[in-house]
N, C-alpha and C positions, 0 to 999 in steps of 0.2 A: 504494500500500500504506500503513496505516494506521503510524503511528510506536509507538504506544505505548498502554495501557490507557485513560489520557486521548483521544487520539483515537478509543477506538473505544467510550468512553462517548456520547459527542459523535456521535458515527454511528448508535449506538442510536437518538438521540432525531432522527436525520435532520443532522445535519451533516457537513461535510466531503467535502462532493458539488462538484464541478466545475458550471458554470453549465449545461455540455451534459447533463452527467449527471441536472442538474433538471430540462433543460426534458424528455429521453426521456421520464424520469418522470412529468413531468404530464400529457404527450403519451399515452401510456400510460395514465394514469387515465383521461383524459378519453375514448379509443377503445375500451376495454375493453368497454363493455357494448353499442356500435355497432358494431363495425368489430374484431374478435377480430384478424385478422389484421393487421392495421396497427398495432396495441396490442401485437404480441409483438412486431414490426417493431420499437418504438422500446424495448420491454423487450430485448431484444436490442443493440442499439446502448449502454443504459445499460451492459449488462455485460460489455463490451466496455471501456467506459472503466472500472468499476469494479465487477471479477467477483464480489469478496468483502464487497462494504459492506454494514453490515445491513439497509439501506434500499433495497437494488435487491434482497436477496433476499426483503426481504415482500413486496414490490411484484409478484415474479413468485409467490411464494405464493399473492395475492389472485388474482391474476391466473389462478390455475387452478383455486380453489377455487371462487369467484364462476363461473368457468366449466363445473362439476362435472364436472374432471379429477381427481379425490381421489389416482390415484395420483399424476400429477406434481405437486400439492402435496404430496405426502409427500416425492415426491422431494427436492424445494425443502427441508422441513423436515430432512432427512435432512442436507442440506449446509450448514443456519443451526445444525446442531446441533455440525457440527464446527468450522466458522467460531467459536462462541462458546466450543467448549473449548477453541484456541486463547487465545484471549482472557482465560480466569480460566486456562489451564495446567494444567487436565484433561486426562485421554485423550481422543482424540478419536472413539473409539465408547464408545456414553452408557452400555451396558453396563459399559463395564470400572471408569466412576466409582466412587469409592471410594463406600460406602454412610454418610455424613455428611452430616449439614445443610450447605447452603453457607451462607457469611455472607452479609449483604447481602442476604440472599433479599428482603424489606421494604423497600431503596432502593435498593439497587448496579444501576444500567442492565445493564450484561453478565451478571449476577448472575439479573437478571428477563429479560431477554433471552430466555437461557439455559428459566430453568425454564418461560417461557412458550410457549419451542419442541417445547420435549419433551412440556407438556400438548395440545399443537397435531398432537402426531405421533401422541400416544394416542389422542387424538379420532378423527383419519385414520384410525389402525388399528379401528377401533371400526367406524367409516363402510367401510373397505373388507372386514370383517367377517374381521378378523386378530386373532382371539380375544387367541391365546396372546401376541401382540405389543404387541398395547394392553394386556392384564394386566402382562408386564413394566414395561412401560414407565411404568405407573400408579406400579408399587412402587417404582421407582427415584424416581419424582418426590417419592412418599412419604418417604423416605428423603434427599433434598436436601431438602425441603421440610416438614417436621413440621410447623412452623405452617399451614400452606396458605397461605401468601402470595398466592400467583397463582390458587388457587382451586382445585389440582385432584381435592380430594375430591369435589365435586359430579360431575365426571364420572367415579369410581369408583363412585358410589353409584349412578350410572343402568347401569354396566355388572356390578355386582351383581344389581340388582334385575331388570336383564333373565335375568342369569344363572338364578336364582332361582324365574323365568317370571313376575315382576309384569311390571303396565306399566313401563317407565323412565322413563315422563314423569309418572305420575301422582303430584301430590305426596300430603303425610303428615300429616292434617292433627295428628295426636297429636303431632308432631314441634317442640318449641321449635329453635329456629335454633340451629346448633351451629358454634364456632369452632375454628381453630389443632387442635390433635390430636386434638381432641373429634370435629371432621367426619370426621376421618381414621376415627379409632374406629368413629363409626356407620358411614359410607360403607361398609366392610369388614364389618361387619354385627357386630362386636367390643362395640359399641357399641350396640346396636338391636337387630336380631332375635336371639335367642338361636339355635343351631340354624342361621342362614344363613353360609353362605360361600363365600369368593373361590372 
């Protein structure tokens, strides 16, 4: 178990793993796209020695996304989302977050962790066609994240614009690059189309 915010910044970025707990891990990268089940084999073994480190639960993330398992990567992110509100001392259902910018959003590791999981969950929901759940989920990010640090206006804009009945992937070309609340603004169509919305 991690000791303290320092340790689990450092875990963020891949530290503080046991020598066994690396080698699963590479073990595991390196089977994943040959050998699926020999690759959970040693993603399981990681999590075993270390159930909650941020680094064995991307690992099984990837591990099921790259597999297109969308729901048990969700699941995964469903458990990196409590794991990190632990960590900044959040509730730990992303719902219940108070609706505030986090600090840090721009360098804090757990900080970005965090908001990168929940754009991760939104996606999921999106991909496993969980309308009203990836719409939450967006606005909350929204709402920790004003700036868009981690980026996740761009995928509110493609789940608008499918809304909407555009393409989601086609881009705009009228459209100058929009930052920080601005993407926010357009994304939500607040900002862009007059007339469209969430």
């Amino acid at each position: 178990m991690m000791d303290g915010l320092a340790d689990f910044d450092d875990a963020v970025l891949g530290g503080g793993l046991s020598a066994e707990t690396e080698a699963a891990l590479k073990e595991a990268g390196q089977l994943r796209g040959v050998e699926p089940a020999l690759a959970m084999a040693a993603l399981m073994r990681a999590r075993s020695l270390a159930p909650d480190h941020p680094a064995v639960l991307i690992a099984f993330y990837r591990h099921h996304f790259y597999g297109h398992r969308l729901a048990a990567a969700r699941d995964i992110a469903r458990r990196a989302l409590t794991v990190g509100a632990l960590a900044l001392d959040l509730p730990t259902v992303w719902r219940d977050v108070p609706d505030r910018p986090l600090p840090e959003a721009g360098s804090g590791a757990r900080t970005r962790f965090y908001l990168f999981v929940l754009k991760g969950y939104a996606y999921l929901s999106l991909r496993l066609d969980d309308q009203n759940e990836a719409r939450d989920a967006l606005a909350k990010l929204r709402e920790l994240d004003p700036e868009d640090r981690v980026g996740g206006a761009l995928l509110e804009a493609v789940r608008v614009r499918a809304l909407v009945g555009d393409d989601p992937d086609a881009p705009d070309a009228a459209d100058a690059p929009a930052f920080g609340a601005a993407a926010w603004a357009r994304a939500s169509g607040t900002g862009h189309r007059p007339g469209a919305s969430a």
